[in-house]
Steps between C-alpha positions, in 0.01 A plus 500: 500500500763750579727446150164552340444858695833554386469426162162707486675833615803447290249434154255766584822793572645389172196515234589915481818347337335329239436606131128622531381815302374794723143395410566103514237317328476091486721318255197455272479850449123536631434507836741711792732309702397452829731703691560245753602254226873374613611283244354419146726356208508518123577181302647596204417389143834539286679447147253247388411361864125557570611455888290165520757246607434380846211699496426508918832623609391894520190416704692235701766731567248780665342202734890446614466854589191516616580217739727656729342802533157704485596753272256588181589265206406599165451229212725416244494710161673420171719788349722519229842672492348827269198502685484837712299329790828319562610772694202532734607153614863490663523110538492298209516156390664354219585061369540310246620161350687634175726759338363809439648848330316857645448773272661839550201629594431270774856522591482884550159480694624220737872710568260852573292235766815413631655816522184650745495220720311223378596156531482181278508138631590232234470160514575219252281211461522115529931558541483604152883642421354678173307803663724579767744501254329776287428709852859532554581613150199749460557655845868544365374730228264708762788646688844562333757298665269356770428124510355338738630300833512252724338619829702317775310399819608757724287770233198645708265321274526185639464675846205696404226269657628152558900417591631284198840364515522289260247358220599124323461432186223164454699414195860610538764507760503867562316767658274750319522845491305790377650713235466915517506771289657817659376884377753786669538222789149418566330134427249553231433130360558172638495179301479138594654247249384197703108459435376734765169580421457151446623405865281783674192439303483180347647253780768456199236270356618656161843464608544169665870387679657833344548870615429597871222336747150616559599669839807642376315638199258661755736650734670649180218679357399597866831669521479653131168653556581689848863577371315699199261704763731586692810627344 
C-alpha cells in the first residue's frame, strides 16, 4: 500500500512534464482529456505497420499500471508517426516482427516528439532479430552521431518501480538488457530485443522457451511505464 501512495504522488507531480497542448484534448481528437488522466499511450502505426501485431499489449500495459496504483488510466489509441495527435500523447508504443524503413517525414515528426519530451517504448516480437535490427539503424538516422545503448542495471530504469538485478535469457545463456536512445543526455526511447510485449502480455504463448519470462516481462514494462512519467 505505501509503494503504491508513492508511486501515485510521484505520477500525478510529473504529468505537468508531459507533452500535452495547453488545451489537451483526448488522443482521438474529440472529446477533452480528463484532467486527472495520469497516463494514456499511443501505439504507433509505422512504415507499412498498421500497429496490429500483438494487438493487447497497449491495453495490457495500462492494467500493469493501473494495478499498482489508483491513478486515472486512459485507453489505448493508435497514432501514426505524422499524425499531430501524437504529440498530445507523451508515451507511446511501438513492435513488430520484421524490417521496416521510416520515411523522412515520419523521421522528422518522431525526432521533434523526442526533442519536447516525449517518450517511445519499442518492443520486438516473438525474438524476431529482423525489427530490432531496423530500430537500431532508423534511430541512427534520427539523431546525427547518436545510436543507441545498452542500459546497464545500475540505470534508474530498472529502479523506477521494482529492483531488477538481473533478467535471464529463457533461450540463451546471458542476461537481457534494455537498449536506450539518449537526446542531449536524457532517455527518450527504450527498446527490448527479447520478445517483451510478448512476455508481459501474452504469457509468451507467442513466444514459447525464448526471450524473457512472463514475470520478468511484467516487471520490465512496470518499470518502463513509471520510468517514462516520471523523468
Amino acid at each position: 500500500m505505501m509503494k503504491k501512495l508513492i508511486l501515485n504522488c510521484l505520477l500525478m507531480s510529473s504529468v505537468g512534464l508531459l507533452v500535452l497542448p495547453s488545451t489537451a484534448q483526448s488522443p482521438d481528437g474529440n472529446v477533452p482529456l480528463d484532467p486527472n488522466t495520469s497516463f494514456f499511450m499511443g501505439r504507433i502505426k509505422y512504415s507499412k505497420n498498421n500497429g496490429n501485431d500483438c494487438s493487447g499489449v497497449g491495453q495490457n500495459l495500462t492494467k500493469l499500471v493501473s494495478e499498482v496504483s489508483t491513478i486515472r488510466i486512459g485507453n489505448e489509441t493508435k497514432v501514426s508517426f505524422t499524425d499531430p495527435k501524437m504529440f498530445e500523447t507523451p508515451f507511446l508504443f511501438m513492435n513488430g516482427h520484421n524490417d521496416f524503413v521510416l520515411g523522412d517525414d515520419e523521421l522528422k515528426s518522431l525526432r521533434t516528439y523526442l526533442e519536447h519530451g516525449g517518450f517511445l517504448f519499442v518492443s520486438g516480437c516473438c525474438t524476431n532479430p529482423a525489427f530490432p535490427a531496423a530500430w537500431r539503424r532508423e534511430m541512427s538516422r534520427l539523431f546525427a552521431g547518436t545510436t543507441s545503448k545498452i542500459l546497464p542495471y545500475e540505470h534508474p530504469i530498472y529502479r523506477s518501480f521494482y529492483k531488477i538485478d538481473q533478467v535471464p535469457s529463457l533461450h540463451r545463456n546471458v542476461n537481457v538488457h534494455l537498449e536506450g536512445l539518449f537526446f542531449e543526455g536524457r532517455l527518450v526511447s527504450v527498446m527490448c530485443e527479447d520478445g517483451l510485449c510478448c512476455a508481459f502480455s501474452m504469457e509468451n504463448k507467442c513466444n514459447r522457451g525464448r526471450g524473457v519470462s512472463p514475470a520478468d516481462g511484467r516487471r520490465l514494462a512496470l518499470n518502463l511505464a513509471v520510468y517514462a512519467m516520471t523523468h
